[in-house]
N, C-alpha and C positions, 0 to 999 in steps of 0.2 A: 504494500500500500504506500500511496505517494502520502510523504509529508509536505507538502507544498501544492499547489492551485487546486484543481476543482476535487481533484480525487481523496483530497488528504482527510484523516482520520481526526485529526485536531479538533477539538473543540464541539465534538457528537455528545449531545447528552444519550447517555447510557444507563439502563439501571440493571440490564442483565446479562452477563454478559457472554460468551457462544458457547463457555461453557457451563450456562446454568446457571451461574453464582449472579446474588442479587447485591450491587453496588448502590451505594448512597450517592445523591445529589442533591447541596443544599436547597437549589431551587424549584427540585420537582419531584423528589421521593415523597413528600406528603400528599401530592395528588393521588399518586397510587395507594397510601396506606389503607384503604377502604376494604379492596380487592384482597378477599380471603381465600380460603383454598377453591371452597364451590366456585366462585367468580373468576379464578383465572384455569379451572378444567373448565370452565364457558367459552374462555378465550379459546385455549386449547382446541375444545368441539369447533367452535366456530371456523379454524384457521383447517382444521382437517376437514369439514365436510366439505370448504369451500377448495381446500387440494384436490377432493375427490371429483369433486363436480365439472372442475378445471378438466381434470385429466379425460372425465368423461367426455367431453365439449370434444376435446383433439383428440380422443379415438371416431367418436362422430364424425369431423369430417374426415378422416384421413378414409371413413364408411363411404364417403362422399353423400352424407344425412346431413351434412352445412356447408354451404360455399366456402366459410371462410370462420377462422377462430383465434382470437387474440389471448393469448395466454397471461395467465399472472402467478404463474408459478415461481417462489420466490417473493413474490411480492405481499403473502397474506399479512403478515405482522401491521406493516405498513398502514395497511387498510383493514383492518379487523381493531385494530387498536387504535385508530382516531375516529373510526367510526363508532363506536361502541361512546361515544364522549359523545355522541350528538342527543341532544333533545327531539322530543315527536314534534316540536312545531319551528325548528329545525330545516332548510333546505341545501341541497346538496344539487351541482351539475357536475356529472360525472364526465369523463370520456369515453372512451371504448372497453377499458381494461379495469374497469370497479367493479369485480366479481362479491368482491370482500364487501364491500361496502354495500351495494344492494340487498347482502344477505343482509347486514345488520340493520338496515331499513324496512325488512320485514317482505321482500318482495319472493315470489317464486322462482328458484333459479333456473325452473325449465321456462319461465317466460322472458327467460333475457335468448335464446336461443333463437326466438322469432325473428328476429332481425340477421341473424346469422344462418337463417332458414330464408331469410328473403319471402317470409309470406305475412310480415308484420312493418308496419313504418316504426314498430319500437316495443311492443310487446307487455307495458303493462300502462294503468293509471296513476301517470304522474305525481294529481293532487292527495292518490290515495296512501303513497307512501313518503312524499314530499322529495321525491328521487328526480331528476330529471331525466328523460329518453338519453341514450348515449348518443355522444359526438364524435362523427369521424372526421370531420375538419378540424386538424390541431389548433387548438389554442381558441377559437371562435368561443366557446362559450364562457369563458372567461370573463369577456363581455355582458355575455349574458347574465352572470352570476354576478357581476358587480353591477349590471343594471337594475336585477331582482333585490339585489340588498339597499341599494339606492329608495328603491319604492319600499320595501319593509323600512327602510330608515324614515320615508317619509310620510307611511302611516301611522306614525307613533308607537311601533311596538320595538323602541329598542329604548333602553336604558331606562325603564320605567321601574325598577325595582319587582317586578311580576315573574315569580321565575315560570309560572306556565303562560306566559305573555312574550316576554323579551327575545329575540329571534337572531339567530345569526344564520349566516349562506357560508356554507364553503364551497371551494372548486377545486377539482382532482385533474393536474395533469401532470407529462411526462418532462425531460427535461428536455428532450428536443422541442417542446412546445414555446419555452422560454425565447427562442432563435426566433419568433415566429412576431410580427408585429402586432398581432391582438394581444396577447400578452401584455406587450410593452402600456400600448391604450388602457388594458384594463389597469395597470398597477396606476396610470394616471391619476384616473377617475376614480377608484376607489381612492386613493391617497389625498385629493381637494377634496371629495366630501366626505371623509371621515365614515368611507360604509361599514357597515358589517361583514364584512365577508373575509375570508378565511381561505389563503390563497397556499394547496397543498400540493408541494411537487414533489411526485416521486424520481427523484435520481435514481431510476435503473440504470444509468452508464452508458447507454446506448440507445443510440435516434434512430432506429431502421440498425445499417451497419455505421453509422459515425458515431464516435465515441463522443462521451461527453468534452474529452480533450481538445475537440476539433470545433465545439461549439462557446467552448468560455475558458479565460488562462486562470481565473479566482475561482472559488465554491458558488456556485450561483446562487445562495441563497444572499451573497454578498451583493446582488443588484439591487433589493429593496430597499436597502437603508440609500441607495439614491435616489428612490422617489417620495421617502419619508417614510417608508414602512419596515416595522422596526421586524425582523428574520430570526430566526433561529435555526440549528441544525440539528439531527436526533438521527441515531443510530435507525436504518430503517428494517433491520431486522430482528428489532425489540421488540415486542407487542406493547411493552408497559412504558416505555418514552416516549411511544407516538401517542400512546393515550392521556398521557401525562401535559406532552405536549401542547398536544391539540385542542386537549380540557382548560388549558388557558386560555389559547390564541379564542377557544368560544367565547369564555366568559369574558375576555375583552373587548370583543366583537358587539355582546347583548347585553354589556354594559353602556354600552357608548363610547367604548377606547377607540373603535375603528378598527382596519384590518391588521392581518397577520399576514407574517410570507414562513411559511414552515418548508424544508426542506428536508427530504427524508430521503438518505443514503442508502440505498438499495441495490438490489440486483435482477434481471430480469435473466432467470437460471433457465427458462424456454426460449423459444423462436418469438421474435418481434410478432411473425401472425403465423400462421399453418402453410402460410406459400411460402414464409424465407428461409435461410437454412445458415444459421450462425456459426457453421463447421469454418463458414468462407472467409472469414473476417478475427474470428476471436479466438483463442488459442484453449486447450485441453486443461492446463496448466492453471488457467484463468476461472475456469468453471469448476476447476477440485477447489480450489481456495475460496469460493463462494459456496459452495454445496458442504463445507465443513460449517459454513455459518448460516446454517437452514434452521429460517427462525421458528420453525415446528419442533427441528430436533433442540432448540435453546429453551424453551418453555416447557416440553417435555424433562428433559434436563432436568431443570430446575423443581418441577414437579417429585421426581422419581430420588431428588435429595434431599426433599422434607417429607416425605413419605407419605406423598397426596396425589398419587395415580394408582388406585386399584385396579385388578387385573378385571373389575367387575366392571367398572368403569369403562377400561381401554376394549370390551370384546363388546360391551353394547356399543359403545360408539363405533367398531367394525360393523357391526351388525348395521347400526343406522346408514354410515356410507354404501354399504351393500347395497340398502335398499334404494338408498338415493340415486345411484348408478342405474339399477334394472327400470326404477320409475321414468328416468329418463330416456333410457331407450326406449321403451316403450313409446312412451310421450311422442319423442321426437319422429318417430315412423309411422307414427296415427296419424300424422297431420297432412291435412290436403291441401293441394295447392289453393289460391285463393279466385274466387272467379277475376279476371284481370281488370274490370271496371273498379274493383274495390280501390286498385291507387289515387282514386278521387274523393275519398273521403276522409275525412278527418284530416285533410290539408289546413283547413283554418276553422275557427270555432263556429264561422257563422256563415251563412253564402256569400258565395265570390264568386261576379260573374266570371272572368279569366277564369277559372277552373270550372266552372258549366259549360264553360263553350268550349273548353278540351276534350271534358268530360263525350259530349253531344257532337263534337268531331270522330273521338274515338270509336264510340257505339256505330257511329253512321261507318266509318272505316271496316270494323269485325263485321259488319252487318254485308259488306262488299262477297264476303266469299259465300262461296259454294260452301252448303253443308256436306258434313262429311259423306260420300257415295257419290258426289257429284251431280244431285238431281235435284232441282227445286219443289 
């Protein structure tokens, strides 16, 4: 590990560390002191059904049962543990690769699939988990999420003292996103109006195949404090520092402090997506020195040294991955294509002539052919 520019270790809050052992930090070990033994085997469940789920997703398509699948293997701690910090009235834009986080918004993980099935424009009810559809344009919703916080900022539910009132936004993206000029826009405008929102990069290390090296010569969590927004760094394969972390950056956010730029030191131990093939770019060597610090086996660890993972424990939670696995095959092979006029709806909440007269072009188009046998 480099001690100097983006990659260096310096200055990561940590509180567990890859081998298990739980390390003090004067300014974030009491966030966690809550989290008893049941609460972090929650963690634990949470970070392995959503391994499982992962894995199942990229046995799917490789079934060719999904176009296309973005892995976040590697990545659960990350996202299991600053998710798990968020409140229900709470909003999150995700990007493509928030497996973790959907789960702990309560959403079904066979319905993030839909859009990876190409027969959904996004596969669940937004309002009903306060998750947003995923984004495949980097960095674009960022925008969005500091616009969303902008209007929670300016309907009065933020710093009201109300904790089932007070609302923060976060946004989950990569660090290739950072390169991207929405990005740059959103840390703006969050930063003059003082929004709420809570701005969470996962440094997985890698854009596609460009290293985080090729994209910043500092840590990049070191760009916020030039737009006024005060950053932190956090081991991102700790479940209890990003929780820790991110359980601030909120309540500064739905106090009325404004935003956070958190940055979480990670690794993305899969393929960028199910088409790329990381053999090409990244070396063998590089992926053992990651895969020793798999932050399932570091909370496991840590579990198995205070003597709070029974083996009763560890075979139902087999048992529930199991099932989660067959539920989704399942799922995913039952579903039919969608009649092809359905891409016309639910484009906007309300009628829009431009999309009726696509809509009333299209039908008149399919309505052109011969039905099947050739014979009117």
């Amino acid at each position: 590990m480099s001690t100097t520019g983006p990659l260096t270790d310096d200055g990561l809050v940590q509180l567990l560390t890859p081998g298990g052992q739980r390390v003090e930090h004067p300014d974030y070990s009491y966030r966690v002191a809550h989290l008893d033994a049941e609460a972090l085997r929650g963690l634990y469940r949470d970070m392995v059904i959503v391994r499982r789920f992962d894995t199942e997703a990229t046995a799917l398509q490789r079934q060719g049962e999904l176009g296309l699948w973005a892995q976040s293997l590697g990545q659960e701690a990350a996202q299991i543990g600053s998710g798990r910090a968020l409140l229900p009235q709470d909003y999150v834009f995700p990007s493509y690769r928030e497996h973790g986080v959907a789960h702990t918004r309560g959403l079904d993980l066979a319905d993030l699939l839909r859009l990876f099935r190409g027969i959904d424009h996004g596969g669940w009810d937004t309002a009903a988990h306060n998750f947003h559809l995923y984004t495949l344009v980097i960095g674009s919703h960022t925008l969005h999420a500091t616009g969303y916080a902008m209007g929670v900022q300016r309907d009065g539910d933020v710093g009201t003292g109300d904790p089932t009132r007070d609302t923060a936004v976060v946004t989950y993206f990569g660090d290739g996103a950072t390169s991207q000029g929405d990005v740059s826009e959103a840390l703006v405008f969050a930063s003059v109006n003082n929004a709420p929102v809570v701005f969470f990069c996962q440094n997985n290390q890698w854009a596609i195949s460009e290293p985080t090296t090729r994209q910043s010569r500092v840590p990049i969590a070191d760009r916020a404090p030039g737009f006024g927004i005060p950053s932190v760094r956090v081991d991102g394969n700790d479940v209890l520092a990003c929780h820790a972390v991110t359980a601030e950056a909120l309540e500064r956010a739905r106090s009325g402090g404004g935003p956070t730029f958190i940055e979480a030191f990670t690794y993305r131990m899969g393929a960028h997506t199910t088409s790329d093939d990381p053999t090409r770019y990244r070396s063998a060597a590089e992926e053992d020195y990651w895969s020793q610090r798999d932050p399932i086996d570091r909370l496991r660890l840590h579990l198995e040294a205070i003597g709070e993972l029974p083996a009763a424990f560890t075979a139902e939670l087999d048992a529930e991955a199991a099932l989660l696995g067959e539920r989704l095959r399942t799922t995913v092979r039952g579903w039919e294509a969608p009649e092809p006029g359905s891409m016309f709806e639910h484009v906007y909440a309300s009628p829009n002539a431009v999309v009726e007269a696509e809509r009333a072009w299209f039908e008149a188009y399919e309505g052109s052919f011969l039905p099947a046998g050739g014979a009117r």
